[in-house]
C-alpha positions in Angstrom: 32.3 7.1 -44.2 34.1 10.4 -42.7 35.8 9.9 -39.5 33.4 11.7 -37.7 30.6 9.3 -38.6 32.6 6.5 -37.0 32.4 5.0 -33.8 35.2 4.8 -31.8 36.8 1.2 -31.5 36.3 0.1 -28.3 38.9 -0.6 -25.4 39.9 -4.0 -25.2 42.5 -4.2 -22.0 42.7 -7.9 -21.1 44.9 -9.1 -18.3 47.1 -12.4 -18.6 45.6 -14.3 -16.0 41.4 -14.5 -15.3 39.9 -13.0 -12.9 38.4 -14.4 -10.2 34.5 -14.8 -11.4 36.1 -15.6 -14.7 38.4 -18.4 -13.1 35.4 -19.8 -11.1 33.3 -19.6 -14.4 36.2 -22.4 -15.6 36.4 -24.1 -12.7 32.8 -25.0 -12.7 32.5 -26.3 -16.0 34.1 -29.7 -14.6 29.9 -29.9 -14.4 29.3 -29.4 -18.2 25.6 -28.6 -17.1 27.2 -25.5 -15.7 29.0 -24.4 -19.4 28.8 -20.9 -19.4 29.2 -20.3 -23.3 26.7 -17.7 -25.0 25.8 -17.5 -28.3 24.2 -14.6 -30.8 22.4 -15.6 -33.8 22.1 -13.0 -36.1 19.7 -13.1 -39.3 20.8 -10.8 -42.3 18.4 -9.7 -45.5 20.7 -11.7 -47.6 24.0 -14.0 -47.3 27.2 -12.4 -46.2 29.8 -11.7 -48.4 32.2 -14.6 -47.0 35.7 -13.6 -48.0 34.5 -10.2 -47.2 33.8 -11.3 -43.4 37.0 -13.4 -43.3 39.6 -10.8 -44.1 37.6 -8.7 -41.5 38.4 -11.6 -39.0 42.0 -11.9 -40.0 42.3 -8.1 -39.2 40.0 -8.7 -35.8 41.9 -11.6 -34.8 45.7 -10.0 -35.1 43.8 -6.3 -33.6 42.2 -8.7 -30.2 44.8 -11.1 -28.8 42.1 -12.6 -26.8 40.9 -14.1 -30.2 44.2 -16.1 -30.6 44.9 -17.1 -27.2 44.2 -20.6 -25.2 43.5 -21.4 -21.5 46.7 -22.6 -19.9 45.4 -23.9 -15.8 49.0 -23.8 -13.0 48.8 -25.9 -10.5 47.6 -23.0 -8.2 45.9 -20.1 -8.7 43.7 -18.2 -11.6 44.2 -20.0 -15.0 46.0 -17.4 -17.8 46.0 -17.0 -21.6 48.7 -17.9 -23.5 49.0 -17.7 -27.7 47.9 -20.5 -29.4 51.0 -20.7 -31.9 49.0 -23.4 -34.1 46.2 -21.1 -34.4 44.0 -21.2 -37.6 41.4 -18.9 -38.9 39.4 -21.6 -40.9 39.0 -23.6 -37.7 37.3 -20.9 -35.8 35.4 -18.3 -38.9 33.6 -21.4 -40.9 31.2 -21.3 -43.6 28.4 -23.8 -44.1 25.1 -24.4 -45.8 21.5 -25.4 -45.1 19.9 -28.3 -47.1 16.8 -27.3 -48.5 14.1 -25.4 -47.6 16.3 -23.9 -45.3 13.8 -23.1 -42.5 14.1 -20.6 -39.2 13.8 -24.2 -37.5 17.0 -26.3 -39.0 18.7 -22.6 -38.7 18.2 -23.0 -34.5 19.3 -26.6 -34.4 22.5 -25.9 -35.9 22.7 -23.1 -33.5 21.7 -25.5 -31.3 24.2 -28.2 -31.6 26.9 -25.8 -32.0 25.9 -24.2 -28.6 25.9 -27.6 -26.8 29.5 -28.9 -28.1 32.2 -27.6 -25.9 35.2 -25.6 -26.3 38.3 -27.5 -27.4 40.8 -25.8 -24.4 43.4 -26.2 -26.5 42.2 -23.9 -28.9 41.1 -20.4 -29.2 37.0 -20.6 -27.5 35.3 -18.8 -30.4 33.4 -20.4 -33.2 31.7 -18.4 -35.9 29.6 -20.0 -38.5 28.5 -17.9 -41.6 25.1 -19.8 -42.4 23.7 -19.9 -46.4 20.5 -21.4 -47.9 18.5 -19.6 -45.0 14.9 -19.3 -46.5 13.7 -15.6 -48.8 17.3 -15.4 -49.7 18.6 -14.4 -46.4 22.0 -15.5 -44.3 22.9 -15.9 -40.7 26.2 -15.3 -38.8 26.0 -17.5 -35.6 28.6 -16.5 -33.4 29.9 -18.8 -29.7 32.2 -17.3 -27.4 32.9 -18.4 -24.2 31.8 -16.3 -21.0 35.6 -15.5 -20.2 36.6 -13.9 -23.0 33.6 -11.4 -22.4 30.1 -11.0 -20.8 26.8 -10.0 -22.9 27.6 -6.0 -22.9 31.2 -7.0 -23.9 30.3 -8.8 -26.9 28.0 -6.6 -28.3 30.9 -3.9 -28.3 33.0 -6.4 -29.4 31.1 -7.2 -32.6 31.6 -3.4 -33.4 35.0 -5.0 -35.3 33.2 -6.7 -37.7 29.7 -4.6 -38.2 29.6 -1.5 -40.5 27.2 0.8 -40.6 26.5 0.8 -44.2 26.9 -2.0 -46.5 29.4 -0.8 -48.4 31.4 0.3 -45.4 34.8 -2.3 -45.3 37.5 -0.1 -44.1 36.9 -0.8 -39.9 38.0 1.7 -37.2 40.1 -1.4 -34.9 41.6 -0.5 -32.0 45.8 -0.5 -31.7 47.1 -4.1 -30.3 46.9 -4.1 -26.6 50.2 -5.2 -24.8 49.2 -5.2 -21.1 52.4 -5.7 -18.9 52.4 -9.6 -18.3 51.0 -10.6 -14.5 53.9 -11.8 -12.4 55.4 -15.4 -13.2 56.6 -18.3 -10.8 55.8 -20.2 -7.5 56.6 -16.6 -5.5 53.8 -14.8 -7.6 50.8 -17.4 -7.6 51.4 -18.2 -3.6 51.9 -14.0 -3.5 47.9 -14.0 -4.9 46.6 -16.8 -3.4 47.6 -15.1 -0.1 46.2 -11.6 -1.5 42.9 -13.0 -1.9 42.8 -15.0 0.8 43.4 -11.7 2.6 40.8 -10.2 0.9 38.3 -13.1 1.7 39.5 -12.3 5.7 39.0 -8.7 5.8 35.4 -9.2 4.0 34.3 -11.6 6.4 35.2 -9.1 9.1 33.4 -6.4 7.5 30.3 -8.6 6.9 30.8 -9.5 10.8 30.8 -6.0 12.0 27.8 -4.9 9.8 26.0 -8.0 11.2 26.0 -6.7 14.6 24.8 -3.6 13.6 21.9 -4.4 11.3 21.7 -8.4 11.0 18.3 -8.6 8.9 20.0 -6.1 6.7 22.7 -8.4 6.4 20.9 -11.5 5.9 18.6 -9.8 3.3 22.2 -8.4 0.7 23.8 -12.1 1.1 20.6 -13.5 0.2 21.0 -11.9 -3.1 24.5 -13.8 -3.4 23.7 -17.0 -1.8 20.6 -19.3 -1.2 20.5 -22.0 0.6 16.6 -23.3 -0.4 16.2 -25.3 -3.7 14.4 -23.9 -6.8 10.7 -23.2 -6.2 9.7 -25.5 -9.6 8.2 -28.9 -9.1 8.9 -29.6 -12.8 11.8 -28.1 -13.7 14.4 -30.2 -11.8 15.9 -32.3 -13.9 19.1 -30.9 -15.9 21.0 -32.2 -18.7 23.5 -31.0 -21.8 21.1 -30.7 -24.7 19.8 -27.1 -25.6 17.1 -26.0 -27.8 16.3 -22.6 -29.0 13.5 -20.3 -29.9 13.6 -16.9 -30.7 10.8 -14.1 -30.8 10.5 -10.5 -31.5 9.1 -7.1 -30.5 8.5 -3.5 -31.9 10.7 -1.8 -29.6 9.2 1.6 -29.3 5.9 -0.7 -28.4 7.5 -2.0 -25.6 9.0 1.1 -24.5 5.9 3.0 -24.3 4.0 0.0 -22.9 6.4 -0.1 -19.8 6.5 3.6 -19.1 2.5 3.5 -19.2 3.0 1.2 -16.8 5.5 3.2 -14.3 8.8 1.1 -15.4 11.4 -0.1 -17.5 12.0 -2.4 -20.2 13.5 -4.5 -18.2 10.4 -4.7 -15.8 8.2 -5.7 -18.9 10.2 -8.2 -19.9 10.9 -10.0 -16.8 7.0 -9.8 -16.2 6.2 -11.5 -19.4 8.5 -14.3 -18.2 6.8 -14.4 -15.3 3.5 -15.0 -16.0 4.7 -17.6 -19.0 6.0 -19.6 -16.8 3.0 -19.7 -14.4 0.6 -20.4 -17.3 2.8 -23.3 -18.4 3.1 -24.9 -14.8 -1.1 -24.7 -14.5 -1.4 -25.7 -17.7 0.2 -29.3 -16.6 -1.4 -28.7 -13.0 1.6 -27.5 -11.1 0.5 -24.1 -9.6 3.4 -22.1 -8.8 3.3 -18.6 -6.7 7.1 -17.0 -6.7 9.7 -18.3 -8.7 13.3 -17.4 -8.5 14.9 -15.6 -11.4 19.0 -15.4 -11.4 19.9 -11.7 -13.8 23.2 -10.0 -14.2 23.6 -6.7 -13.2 26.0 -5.0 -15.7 28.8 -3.3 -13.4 31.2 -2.1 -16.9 32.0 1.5 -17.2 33.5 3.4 -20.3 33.8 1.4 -23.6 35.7 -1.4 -22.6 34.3 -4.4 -25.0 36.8 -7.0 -23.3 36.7 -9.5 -19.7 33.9 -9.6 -17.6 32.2 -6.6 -15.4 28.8 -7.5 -14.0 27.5 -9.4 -10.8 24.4 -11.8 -10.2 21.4 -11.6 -8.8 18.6 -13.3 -7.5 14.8 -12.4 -7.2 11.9 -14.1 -6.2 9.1 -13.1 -9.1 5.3 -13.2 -8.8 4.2 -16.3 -11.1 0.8 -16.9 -9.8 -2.9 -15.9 -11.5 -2.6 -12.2 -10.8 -4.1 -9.2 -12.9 -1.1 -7.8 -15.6 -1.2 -4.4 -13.1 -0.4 -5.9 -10.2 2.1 -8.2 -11.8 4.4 -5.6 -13.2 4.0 -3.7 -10.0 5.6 -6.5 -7.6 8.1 -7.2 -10.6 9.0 -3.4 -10.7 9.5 -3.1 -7.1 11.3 -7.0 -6.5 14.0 -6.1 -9.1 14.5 -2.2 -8.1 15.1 -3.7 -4.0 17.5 -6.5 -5.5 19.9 -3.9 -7.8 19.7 -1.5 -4.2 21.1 -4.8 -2.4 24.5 -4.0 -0.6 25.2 -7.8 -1.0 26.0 -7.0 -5.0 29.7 -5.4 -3.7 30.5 -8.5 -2.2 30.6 -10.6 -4.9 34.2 -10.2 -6.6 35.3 -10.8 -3.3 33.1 -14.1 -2.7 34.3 -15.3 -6.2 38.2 -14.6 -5.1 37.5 -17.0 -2.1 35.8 -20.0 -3.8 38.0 -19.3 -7.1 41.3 -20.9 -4.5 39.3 -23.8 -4.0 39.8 -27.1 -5.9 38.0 -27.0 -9.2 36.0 -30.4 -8.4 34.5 -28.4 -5.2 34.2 -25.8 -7.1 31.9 -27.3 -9.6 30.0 -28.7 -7.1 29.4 -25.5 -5.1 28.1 -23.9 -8.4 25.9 -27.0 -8.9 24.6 -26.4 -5.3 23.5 -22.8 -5.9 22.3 -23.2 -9.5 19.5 -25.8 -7.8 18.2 -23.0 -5.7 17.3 -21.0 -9.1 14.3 -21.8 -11.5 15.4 -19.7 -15.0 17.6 -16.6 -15.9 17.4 -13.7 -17.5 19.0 -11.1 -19.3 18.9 -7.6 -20.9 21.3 -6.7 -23.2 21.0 -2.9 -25.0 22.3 -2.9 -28.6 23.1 -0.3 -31.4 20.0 1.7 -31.9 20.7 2.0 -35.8 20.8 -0.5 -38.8 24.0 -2.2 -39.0 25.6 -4.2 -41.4 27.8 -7.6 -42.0 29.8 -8.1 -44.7 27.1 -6.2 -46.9 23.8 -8.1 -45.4 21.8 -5.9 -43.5 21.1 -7.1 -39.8 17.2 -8.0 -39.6 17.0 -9.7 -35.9 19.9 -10.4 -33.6 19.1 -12.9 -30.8 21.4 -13.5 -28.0 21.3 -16.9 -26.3 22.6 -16.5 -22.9 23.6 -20.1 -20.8 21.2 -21.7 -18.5 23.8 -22.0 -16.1 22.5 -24.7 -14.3 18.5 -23.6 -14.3 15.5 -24.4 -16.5 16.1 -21.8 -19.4 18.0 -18.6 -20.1 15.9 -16.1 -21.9 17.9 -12.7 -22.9 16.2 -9.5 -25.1 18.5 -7.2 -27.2 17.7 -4.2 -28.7 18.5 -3.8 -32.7 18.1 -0.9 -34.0 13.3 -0.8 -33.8 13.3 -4.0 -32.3 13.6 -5.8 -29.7 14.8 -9.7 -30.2 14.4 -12.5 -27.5 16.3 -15.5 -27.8 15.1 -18.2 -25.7 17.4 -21.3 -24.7 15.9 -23.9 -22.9 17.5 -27.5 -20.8 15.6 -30.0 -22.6 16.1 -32.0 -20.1 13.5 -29.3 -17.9 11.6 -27.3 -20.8 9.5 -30.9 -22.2 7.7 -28.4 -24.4 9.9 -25.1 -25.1 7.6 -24.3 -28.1 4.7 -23.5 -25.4 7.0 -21.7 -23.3 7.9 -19.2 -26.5 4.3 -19.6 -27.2 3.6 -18.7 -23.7 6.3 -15.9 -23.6 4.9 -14.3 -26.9 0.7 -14.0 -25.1 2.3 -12.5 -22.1 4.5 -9.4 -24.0 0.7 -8.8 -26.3 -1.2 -8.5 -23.1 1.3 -6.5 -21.5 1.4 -4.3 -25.1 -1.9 -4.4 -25.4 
């Protein structure tokens, strides 16, 4: 491929120690309800070329330092990354087979397990499995990293190492070795930070102070966005648990597209308006009428190419799930989520996470706990490569992304590959009794809303 044709690598600057949302991340997995480790399944017309995609890892691995590096935790302050020196390439890029017929379904149980077994912290947190005897002669890369190593726009430019753009392409464009100067060492250094932030936390407060005299209801209304103090609005989704299972569903993309600008909004509106009104239809359809519900979304916060860390804040919004026409849905969805991304409360939150980052990881985990009660699902939308792409010579059919619950009833996230637009769904078992309506549910809402 000439040169020009290429994209170029992305920028993959990672720091020595986490930062703060990343550290809190950590800290609340002491709760493993709260494991924040994300997951892409991606289905290929055919099986990859496994030594193929291995020497493309063993060039990946040495290019992102990331990829060989395990969480060390100080007594104080953020943890860091330090090189695992007994790192090993077969643990972490493993190939494996499905026993006959090799269904879609035993495909998303393996997925499935995978997703629920936690990171061994003494080890690298990336797991890739190339996945053969997938049904019509296709394969599967699944592919589990943890949320500090990236977020959901991070990944997907950092799966530009190891996807060509034709299937004959195997000479990749990887960025140099990145050698950021190391973060300060020693007891002087982590008190140093723990007072910067705590100085940070300080002058915040007295900025949130001032602005509350000014305009308190304006106030009230941003921090809202960060923090809730009301439980989820679900009388059936309460219960939470380890176990995950996974559905998946697609969509013509230019379809959607057209059917939300006929509608005065975005992708993103159509899509958390099909949620929506699923999950309504499956509460009356066990005779739990519901009217809002609150959905928790990132808001994606990375600028330039950078594929590494974590650049994005949360949000919450309160979406319409009652009987209501599809026009008058997607107009209250349109309008809630445009008001929630305009929130002031949004700057706040690297600042929020520096303050409850300090704190001990058990309190921590249950702060997270706390807030994660007060939210009934989450989504996410994630905007891929708009051409084919390949992996280790199989073309890239569907590419699902299966985001973490985080504490709440399901995760459902949407990428965009190349014409189509892929949902991966991943449900708490332990809340979702039936996650096959839900899909089912998900799939009647996008038609109408198409339609």
């Amino acid at each position: 491929m000439p040169p020009s044709d290429r994209r170029a690598a992305p920028a993959l600057p990672m720091g020595q120690r986490m930062s703060d949302p990343e550290a809190l991340m950590w800290a609340a997995e002491r709760d493993p309800v709260l494991r924040s480790s994300f997951l892409n399944l991606t289905i290929c017309d055919r099986p990859l070329d496994v030594q193929r995609f291995r020497r493309r890892m063993a060039l990946v691995v040495d290019a992102v330092p990331r990829l060989r590096q395990r969480v060390v935790a100080g007594p104080l302050g953020a943890p860091s990354w330090h090189e695992n020196r007994d790192f090993d390439l077969d643990h972490h890029a493993r190939h494996v087979g499905l026993a006959p017929p090799g269904s879609d379904r035993q495909l998303l149980e393996l997925a499935g397990d995978l997703l629920e077994d936690a990171f061994d912290p003494a080890r690298p947190l990336w797991t890739f499995l190339v996945v053969e005897g997938l049904s019509g002669g296709r394969g599967a890369l699944v592919s589990k990293l943890h949320h500090t190593i990236t977020d959901g726009v991070g990944g997907i430019r950092l799966s530009g190492l190891w996807v060509d753009r034709t299937a004959d392409d195997d000479s990749p464009e990887l960025p140099a070795p990145v050698v950021d100067a190391p973060d300060p060492e020693g007891p002087r250094a982590t008190v140093a930070g723990l007072l910067d932030r705590q100085l940070q936390a300080t002058a915040a407060a007295v900025r949130v102070a001032r602005r509350t005299l000014v305009d308190p209801l304006a106030t009230v209304r941003d921090l809202g966005v960060l923090i809730q103090l009301d439980r989820a609005r679900s009388p059936l989704w309460r219960r939470r648990g380890v176990r995950r299972r996974l559905e998946v569903l697609s969509f013509d993309l230019d379809e959607v597209k057209l059917a939300a600008k006929r509608r005065g909004g975005t992708v993103n509106d159509l899509f958390v308006c099909a949620l929506s009104d699923a999950a309504g239809a499956y509460h009356r359809n066990r005779c739990a009428d519901v009217g809002d519900l609150r959905v928790a979304m990132p808001v994606s916060t990375r600028t330039g190419r950078t594929a590494g860390g974590n650049d994005f804040v949360p949000t919450r919004v309160l979406v319409p799930c009652g009987e209501l026409t599809p026009e008058t849905r997607f107009a209250l969805v349109h309008d809630r989520l445009s008001r929630a991304r305009r929130a002031g409360g949004l700057g706040l939150f690297g600042v929020a996470a520096g303050a409850v980052a300090v704190l001990p990881p058990p309190l921590v985990a249950r702060l997270a706990r706390q807030q994660a009660a007060t939210v009934d699902f989450a989504a996410s939308n994630v905007r891929g490569a708009p051409v084919e792409l390949w992996i280790a010579g199989a073309r890239i059919l569907h590419n699902h992304a299966m985001g973490p619950p985080g504490g709440t009833a399901f995760n459902a996230t949407v990428l965009s590959t190349a014409g189509t637009l892929d949902l991966g769904l991943c449900c708490d078992s332990a809340a979702v009794l039936d996650p096959t309506e839900l899909r089912d549910r998900i799939d009647t809402a996008f038609s109408v809303l198409l339609g």
